[in-house]
Each structure stands twice: as structure tokens, then as C-alpha cells.
C-alpha atoms as one frame of an Amber mdcrd trajectory, in Angstrom:
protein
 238.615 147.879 -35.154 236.182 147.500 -38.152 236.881 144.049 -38.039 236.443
 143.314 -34.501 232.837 145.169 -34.638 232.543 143.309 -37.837 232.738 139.863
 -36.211 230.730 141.062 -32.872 227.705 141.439 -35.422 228.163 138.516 -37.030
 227.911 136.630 -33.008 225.455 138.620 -32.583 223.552 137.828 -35.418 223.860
 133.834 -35.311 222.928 134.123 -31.427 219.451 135.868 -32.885 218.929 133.168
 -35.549 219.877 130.036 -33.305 217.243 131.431 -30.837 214.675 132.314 -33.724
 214.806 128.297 -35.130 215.043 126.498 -31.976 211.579 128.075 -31.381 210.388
 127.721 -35.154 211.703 123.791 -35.209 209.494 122.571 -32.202 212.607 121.951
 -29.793 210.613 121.247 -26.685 209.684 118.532 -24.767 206.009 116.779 -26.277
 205.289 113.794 -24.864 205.715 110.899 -26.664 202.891 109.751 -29.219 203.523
 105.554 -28.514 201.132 104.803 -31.430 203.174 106.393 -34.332 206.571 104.889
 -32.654 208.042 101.553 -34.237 207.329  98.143 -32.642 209.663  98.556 -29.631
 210.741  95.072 -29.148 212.681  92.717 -31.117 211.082  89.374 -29.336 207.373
  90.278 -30.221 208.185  89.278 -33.645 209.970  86.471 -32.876 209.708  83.337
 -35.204 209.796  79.578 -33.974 212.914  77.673 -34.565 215.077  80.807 -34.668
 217.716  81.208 -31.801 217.687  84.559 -30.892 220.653  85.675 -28.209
């Protein structure tokens, strides 16, 4: 029985701290900043006389 209540606390517990850090660690939806994203295509830095496929 000790154990049983032992583990229940220990669910109980993580349940708590998963809740607590999703709302520390910014887990929402931001939109997207475009200016601090890489270059998003490969083409726009495309050299002459390379093939690319």
C-alpha cells in the first residue's frame, strides 16, 4: 500500500512539474520573427554553371 501511494505522488508530482516548465519554457504559439530565420531557399544562392536538381 505504501508503495502504491508512494508511486501516486511521484505521478502526481511529475504532472505538477511538466505543467510548471511548459509554461516557464515559452511553449506557445509566437508568430514567426522571418528576419532572424535562415535564408529559406536553396536557389537564391544559386551560382552560374552549377546544375542544381
Amino acid at each position: 500500500m505504501i508503495l502504491l501511494i508512494a508511486l501516486l505522488a511521484l505521478a502526481i508530482w511529475a504532472i505538477v512539474a511538466t505543467v510548471i516548465e511548459l509554461r516557464h519554457d515559452g511553449h506557445r504559439r509566437v508568430p514567426t520573427d522571418w528576419t532572424r530565420v535562415a535564408e529559406r531557399d536553396a536557389l537564391d544562392r544559386a551560382e552560374t554553371g552549377h546544375v542544381y536538381r
